[in-house]
N, CA, C and O atoms as CSV, one atom per row, in Angstrom:
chain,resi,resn,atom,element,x,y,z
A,1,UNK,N,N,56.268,42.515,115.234
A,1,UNK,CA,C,57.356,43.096,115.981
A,1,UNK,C,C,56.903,43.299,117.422
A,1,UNK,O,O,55.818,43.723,117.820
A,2,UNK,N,N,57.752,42.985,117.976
A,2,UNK,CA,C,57.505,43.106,119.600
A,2,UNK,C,C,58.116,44.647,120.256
A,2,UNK,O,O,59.217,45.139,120.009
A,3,UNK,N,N,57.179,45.141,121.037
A,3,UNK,CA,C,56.967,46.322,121.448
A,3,UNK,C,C,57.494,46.809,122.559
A,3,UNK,O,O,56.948,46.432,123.596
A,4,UNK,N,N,58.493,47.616,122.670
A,4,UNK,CA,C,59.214,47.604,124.494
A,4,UNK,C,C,58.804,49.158,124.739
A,4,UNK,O,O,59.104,49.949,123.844
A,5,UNK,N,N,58.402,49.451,125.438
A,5,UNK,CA,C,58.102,51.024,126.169
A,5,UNK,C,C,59.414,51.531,127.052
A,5,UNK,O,O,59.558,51.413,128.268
A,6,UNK,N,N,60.405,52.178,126.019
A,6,UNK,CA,C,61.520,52.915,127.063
A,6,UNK,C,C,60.705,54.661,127.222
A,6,UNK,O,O,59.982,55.219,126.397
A,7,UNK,N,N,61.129,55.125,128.481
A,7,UNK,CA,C,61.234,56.448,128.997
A,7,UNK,C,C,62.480,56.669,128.765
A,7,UNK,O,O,63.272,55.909,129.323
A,8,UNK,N,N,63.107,57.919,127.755
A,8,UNK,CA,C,64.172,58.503,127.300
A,8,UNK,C,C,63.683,60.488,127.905
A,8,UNK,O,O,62.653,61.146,127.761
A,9,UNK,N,N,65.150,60.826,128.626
A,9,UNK,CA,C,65.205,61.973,128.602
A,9,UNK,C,C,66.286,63.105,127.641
A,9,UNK,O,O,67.500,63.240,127.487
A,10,UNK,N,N,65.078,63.749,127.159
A,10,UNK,CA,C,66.386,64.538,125.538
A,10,UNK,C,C,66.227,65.875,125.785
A,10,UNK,O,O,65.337,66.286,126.529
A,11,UNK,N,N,66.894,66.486,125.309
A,11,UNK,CA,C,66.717,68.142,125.607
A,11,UNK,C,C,66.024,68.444,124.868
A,11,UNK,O,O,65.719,67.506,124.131
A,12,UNK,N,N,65.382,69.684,124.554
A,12,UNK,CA,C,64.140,70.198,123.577
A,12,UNK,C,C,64.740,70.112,122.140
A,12,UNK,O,O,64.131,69.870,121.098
A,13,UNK,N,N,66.135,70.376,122.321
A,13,UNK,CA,C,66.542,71.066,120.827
A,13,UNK,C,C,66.372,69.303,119.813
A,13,UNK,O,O,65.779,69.073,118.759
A,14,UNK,N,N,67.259,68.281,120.821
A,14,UNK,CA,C,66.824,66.967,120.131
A,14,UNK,C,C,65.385,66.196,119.965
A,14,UNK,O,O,65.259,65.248,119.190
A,15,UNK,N,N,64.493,66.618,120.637
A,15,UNK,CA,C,62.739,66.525,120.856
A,15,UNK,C,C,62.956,66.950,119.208
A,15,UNK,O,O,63.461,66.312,118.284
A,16,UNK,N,N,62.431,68.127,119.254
A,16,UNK,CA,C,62.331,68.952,118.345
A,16,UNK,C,C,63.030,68.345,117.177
A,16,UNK,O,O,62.152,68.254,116.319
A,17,UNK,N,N,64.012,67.937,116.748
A,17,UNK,CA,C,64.639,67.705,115.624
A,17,UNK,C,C,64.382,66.295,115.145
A,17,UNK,O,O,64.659,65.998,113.983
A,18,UNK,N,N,63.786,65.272,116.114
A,18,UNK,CA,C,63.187,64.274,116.093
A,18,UNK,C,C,62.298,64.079,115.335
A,18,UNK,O,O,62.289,63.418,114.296
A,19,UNK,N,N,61.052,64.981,116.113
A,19,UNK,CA,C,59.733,65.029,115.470
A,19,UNK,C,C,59.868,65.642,114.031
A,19,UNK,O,O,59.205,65.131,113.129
A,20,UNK,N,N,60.785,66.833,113.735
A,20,UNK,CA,C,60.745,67.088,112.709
A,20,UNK,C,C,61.273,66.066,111.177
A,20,UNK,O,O,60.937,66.085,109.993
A,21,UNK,N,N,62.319,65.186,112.057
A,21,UNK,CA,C,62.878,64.371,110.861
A,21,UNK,C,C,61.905,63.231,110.702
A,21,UNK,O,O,62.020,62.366,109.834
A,22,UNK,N,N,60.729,63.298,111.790
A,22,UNK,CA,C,60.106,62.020,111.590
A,22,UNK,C,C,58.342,62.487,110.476
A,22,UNK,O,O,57.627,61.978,109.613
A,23,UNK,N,N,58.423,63.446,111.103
A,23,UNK,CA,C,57.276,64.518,109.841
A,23,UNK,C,C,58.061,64.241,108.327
A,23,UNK,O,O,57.586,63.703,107.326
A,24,UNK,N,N,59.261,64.736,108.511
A,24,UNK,CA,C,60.089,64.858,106.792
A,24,UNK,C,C,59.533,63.713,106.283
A,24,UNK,O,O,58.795,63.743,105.298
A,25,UNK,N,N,60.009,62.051,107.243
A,25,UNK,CA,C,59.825,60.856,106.500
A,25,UNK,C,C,58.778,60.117,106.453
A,25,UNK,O,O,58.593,58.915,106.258
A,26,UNK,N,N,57.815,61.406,106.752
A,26,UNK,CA,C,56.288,60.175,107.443
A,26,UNK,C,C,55.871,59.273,108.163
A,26,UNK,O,O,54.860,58.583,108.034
A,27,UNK,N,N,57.341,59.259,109.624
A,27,UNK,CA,C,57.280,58.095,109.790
A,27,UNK,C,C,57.072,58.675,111.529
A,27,UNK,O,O,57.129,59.886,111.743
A,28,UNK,N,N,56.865,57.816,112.536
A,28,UNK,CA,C,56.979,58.154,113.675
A,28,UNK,C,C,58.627,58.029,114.509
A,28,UNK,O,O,59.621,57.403,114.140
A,29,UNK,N,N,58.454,58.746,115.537
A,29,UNK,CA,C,59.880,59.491,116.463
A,29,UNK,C,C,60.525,58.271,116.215
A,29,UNK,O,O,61.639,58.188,115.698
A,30,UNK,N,N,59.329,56.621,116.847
A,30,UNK,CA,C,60.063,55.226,116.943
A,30,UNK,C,C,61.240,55.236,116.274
A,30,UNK,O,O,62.413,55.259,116.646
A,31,UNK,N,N,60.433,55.204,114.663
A,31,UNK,CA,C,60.941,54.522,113.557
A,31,UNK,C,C,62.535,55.194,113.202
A,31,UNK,O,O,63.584,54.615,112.920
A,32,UNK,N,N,62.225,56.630,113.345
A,32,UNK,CA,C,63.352,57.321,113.477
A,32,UNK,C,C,64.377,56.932,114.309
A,32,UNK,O,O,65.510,56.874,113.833
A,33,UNK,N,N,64.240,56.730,115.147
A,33,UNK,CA,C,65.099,56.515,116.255
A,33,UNK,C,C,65.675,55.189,116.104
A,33,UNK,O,O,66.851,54.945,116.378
A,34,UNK,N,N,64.868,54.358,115.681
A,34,UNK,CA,C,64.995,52.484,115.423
A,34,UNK,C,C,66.520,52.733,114.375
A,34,UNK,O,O,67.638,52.227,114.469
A,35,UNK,N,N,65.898,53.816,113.318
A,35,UNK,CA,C,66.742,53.785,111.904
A,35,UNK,C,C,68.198,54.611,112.611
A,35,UNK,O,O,69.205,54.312,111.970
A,36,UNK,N,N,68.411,55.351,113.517
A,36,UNK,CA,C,69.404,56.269,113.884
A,36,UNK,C,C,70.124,55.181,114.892
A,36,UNK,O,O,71.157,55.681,115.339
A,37,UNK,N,N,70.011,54.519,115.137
A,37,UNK,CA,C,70.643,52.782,116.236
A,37,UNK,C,C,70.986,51.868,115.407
A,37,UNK,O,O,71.832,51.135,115.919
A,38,UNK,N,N,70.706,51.565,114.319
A,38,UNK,CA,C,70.790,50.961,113.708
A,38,UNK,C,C,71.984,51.594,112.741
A,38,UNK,O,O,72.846,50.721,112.646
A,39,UNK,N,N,72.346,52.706,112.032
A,39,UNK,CA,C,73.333,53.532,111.731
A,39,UNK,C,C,74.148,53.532,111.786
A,39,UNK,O,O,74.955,53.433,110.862
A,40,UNK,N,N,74.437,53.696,113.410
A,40,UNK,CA,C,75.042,53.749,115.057
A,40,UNK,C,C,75.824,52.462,114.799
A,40,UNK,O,O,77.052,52.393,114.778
A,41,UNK,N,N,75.018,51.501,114.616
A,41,UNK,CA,C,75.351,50.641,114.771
A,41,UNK,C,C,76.268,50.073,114.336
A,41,UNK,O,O,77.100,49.453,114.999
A,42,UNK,N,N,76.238,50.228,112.948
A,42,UNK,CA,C,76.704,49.723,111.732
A,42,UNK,C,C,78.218,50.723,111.380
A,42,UNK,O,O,78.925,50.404,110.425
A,43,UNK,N,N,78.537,51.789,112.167
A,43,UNK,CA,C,79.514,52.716,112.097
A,43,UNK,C,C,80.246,52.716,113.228
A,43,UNK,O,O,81.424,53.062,113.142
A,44,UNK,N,N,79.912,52.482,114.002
A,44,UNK,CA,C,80.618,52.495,115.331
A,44,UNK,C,C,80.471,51.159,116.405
A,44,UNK,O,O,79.513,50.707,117.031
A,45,UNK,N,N,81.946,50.756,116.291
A,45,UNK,CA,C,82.339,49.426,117.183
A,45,UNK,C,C,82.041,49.700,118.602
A,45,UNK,O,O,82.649,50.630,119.133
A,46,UNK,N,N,81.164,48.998,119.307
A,46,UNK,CA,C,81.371,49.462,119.896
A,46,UNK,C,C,81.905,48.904,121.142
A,46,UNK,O,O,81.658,49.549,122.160
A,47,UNK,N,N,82.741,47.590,121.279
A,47,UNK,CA,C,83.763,46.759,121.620
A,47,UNK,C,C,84.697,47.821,122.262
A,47,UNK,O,O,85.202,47.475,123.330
A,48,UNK,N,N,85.011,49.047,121.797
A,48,UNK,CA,C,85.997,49.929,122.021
A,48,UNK,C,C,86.511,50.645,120.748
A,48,UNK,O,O,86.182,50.231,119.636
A,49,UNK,N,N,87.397,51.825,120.927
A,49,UNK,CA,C,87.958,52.908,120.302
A,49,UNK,C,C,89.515,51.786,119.595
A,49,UNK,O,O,90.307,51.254,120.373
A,50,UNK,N,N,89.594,51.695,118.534
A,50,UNK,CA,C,91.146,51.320,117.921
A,50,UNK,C,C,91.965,52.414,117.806
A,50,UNK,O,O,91.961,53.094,116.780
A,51,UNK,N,N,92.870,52.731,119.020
A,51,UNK,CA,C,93.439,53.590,118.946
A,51,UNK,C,C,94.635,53.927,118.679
A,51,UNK,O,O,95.164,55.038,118.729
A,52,UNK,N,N,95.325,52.260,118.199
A,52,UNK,CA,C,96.259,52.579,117.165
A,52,UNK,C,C,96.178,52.908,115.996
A,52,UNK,O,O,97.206,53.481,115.637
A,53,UNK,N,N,95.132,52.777,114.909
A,53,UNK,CA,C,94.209,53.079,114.112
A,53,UNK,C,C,94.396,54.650,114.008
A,53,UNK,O,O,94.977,55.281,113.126
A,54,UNK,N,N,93.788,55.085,115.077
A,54,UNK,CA,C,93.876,56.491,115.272
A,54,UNK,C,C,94.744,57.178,115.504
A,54,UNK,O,O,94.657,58.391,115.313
A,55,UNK,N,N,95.953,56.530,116.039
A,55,UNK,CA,C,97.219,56.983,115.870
A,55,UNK,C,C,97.252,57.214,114.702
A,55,UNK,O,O,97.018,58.249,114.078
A,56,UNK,N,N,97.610,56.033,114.328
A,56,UNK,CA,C,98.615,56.081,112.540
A,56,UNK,C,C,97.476,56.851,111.773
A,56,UNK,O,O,97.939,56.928,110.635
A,57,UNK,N,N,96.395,57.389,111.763
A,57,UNK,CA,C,95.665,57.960,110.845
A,57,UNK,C,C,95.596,59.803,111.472
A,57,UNK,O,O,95.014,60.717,110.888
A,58,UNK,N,N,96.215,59.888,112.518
A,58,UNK,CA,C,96.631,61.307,112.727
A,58,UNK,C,C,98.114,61.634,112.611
A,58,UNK,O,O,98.555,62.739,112.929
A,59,UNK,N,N,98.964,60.517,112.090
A,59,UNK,CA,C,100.029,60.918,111.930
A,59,UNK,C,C,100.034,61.160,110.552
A,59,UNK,O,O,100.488,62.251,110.208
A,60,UNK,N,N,99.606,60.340,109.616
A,60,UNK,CA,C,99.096,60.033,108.220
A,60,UNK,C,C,99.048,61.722,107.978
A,60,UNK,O,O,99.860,62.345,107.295
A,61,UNK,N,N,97.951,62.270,108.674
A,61,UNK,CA,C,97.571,63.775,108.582
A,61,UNK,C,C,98.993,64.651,108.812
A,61,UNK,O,O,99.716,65.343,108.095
A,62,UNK,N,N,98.985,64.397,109.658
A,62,UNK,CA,C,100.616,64.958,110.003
A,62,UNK,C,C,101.387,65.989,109.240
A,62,UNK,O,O,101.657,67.190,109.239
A,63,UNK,N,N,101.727,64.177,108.189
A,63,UNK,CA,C,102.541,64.222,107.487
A,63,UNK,C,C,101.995,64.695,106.220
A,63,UNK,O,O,102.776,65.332,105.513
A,64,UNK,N,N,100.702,64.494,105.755
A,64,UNK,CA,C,100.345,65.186,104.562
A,64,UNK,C,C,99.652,66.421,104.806
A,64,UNK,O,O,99.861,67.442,104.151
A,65,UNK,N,N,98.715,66.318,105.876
A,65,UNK,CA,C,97.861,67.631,106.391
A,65,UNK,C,C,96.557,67.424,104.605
A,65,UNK,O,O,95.898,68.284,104.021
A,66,UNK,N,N,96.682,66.284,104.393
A,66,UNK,CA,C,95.399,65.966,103.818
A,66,UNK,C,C,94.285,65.701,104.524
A,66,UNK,O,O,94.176,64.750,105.298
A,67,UNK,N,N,93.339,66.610,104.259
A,67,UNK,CA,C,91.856,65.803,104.508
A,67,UNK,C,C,90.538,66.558,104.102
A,67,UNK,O,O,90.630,67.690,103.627
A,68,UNK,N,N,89.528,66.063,104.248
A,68,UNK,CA,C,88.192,66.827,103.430
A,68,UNK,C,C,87.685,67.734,104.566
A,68,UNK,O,O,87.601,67.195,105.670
A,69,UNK,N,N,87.416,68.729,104.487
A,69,UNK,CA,C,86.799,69.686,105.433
A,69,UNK,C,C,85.341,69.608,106.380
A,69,UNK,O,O,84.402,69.843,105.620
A,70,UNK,N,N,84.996,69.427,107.384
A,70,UNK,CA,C,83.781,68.752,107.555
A,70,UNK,C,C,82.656,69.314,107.127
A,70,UNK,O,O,81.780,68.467,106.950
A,71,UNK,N,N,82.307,70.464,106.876
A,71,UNK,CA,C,80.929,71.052,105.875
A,71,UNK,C,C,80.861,70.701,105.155
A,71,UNK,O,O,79.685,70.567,104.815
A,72,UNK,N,N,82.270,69.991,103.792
A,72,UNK,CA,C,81.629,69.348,102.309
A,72,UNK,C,C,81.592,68.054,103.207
A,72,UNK,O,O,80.365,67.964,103.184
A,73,UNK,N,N,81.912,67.167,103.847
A,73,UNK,CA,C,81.328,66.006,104.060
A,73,UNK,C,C,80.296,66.021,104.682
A,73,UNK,O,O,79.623,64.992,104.738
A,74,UNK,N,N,79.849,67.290,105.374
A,74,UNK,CA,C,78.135,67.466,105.724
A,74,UNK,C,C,77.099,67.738,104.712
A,74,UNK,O,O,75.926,67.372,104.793
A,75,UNK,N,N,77.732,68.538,103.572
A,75,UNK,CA,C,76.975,68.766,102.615
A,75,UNK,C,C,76.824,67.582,101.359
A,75,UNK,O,O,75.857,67.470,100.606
A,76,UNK,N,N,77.776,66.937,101.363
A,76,UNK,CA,C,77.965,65.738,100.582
A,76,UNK,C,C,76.819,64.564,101.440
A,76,UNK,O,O,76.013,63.890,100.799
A,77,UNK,N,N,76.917,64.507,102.649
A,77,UNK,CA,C,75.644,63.584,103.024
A,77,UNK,C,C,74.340,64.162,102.882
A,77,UNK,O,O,73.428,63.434,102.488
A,78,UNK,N,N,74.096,65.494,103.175
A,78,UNK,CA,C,73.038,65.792,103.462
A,78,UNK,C,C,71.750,65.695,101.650
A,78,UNK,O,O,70.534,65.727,101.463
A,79,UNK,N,N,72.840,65.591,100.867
A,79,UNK,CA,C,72.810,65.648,99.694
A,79,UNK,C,C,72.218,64.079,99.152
A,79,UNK,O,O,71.285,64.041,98.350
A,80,UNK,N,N,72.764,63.000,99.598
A,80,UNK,CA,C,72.138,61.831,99.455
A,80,UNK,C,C,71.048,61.228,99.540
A,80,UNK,O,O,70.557,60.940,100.632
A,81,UNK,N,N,70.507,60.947,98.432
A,81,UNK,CA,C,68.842,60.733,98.197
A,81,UNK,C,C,68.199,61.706,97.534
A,81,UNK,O,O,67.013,62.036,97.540
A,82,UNK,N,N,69.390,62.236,96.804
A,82,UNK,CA,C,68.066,63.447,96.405
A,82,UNK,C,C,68.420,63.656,94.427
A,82,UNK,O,O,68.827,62.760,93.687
A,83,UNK,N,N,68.169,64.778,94.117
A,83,UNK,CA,C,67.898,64.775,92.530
A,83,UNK,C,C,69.879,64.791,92.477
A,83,UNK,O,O,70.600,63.953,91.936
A,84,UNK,N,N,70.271,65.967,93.193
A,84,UNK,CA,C,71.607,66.736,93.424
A,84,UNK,C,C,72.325,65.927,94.249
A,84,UNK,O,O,73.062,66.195,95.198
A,85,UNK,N,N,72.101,65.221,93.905
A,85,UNK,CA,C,73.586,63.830,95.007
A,85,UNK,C,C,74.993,64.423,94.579
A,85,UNK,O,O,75.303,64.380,93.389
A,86,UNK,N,N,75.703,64.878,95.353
A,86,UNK,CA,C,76.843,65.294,94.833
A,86,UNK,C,C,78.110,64.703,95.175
A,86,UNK,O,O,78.231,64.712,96.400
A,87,UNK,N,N,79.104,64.193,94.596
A,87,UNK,CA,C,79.986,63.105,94.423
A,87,UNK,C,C,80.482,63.565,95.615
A,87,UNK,O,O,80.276,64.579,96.283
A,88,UNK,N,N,81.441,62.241,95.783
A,88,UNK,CA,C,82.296,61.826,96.922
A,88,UNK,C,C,83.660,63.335,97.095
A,88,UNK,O,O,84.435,63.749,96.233
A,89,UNK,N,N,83.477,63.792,98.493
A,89,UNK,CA,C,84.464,65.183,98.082
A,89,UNK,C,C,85.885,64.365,98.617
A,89,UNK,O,O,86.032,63.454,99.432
A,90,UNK,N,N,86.866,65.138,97.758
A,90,UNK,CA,C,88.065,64.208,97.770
A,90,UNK,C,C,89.129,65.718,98.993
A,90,UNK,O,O,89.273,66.938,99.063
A,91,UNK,N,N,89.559,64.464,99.666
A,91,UNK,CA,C,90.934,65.032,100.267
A,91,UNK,C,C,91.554,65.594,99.704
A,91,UNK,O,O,91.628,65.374,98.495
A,92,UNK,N,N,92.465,66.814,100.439
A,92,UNK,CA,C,93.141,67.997,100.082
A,92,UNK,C,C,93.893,68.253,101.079
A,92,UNK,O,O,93.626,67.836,102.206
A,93,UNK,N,N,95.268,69.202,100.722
A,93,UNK,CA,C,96.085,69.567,101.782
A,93,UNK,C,C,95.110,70.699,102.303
A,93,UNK,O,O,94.418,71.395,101.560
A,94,UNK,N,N,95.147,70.779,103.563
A,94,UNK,CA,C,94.418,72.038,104.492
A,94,UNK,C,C,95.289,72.183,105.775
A,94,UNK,O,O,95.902,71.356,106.450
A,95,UNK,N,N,95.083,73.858,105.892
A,95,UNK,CA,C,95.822,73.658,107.040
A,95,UNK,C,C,97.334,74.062,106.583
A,95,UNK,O,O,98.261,73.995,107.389
């Protein structure tokens, strides 16, 4: 693998949360960072925002005022990979 030396400026709190996720996985800040672009990548177009898309999927809401709350979909990821994987949390009227 070929090696590029960027200078990145981050605030402490992301320093910090870096090194720590890269301790969790044994791995260095790089690798972390390689794997968090790569993520990025794979989730977000980045060609541009489809914002008819985003229309019709806030009207969608609108009209049902369905959707999953964002702490169980934080807790539902944070959960992945582990003994306690806990299923997919399903939409609900809220709101």
């Amino acid at each position: 693998m070929n090696i590029i030396r960027r200078t990145l400026d981050i605030d402490t709190h992301t320093d910090a949360r870096l090194r720590e996720m890269a301790d969790e996985r044994g791995q260095d800040v790089a690798a972390v960072l390689a794997e968090a672009v790569a993520l990025l990548d794979s989730v977000v177009d980045i060609a541009g925002p489809d914002i008819a898309e985003d229309r019709r999927r806030l009207d969608d809401f609108k009209k049902t005022r369905a959707a999953v709350p964002l702490d169980e979909v934080k807790d539902w990821v944070a959960s992945w990979g582990t003994a306690k994987e806990l299923p997919r949390p399903a939409a609900r009227r809220i709101g």
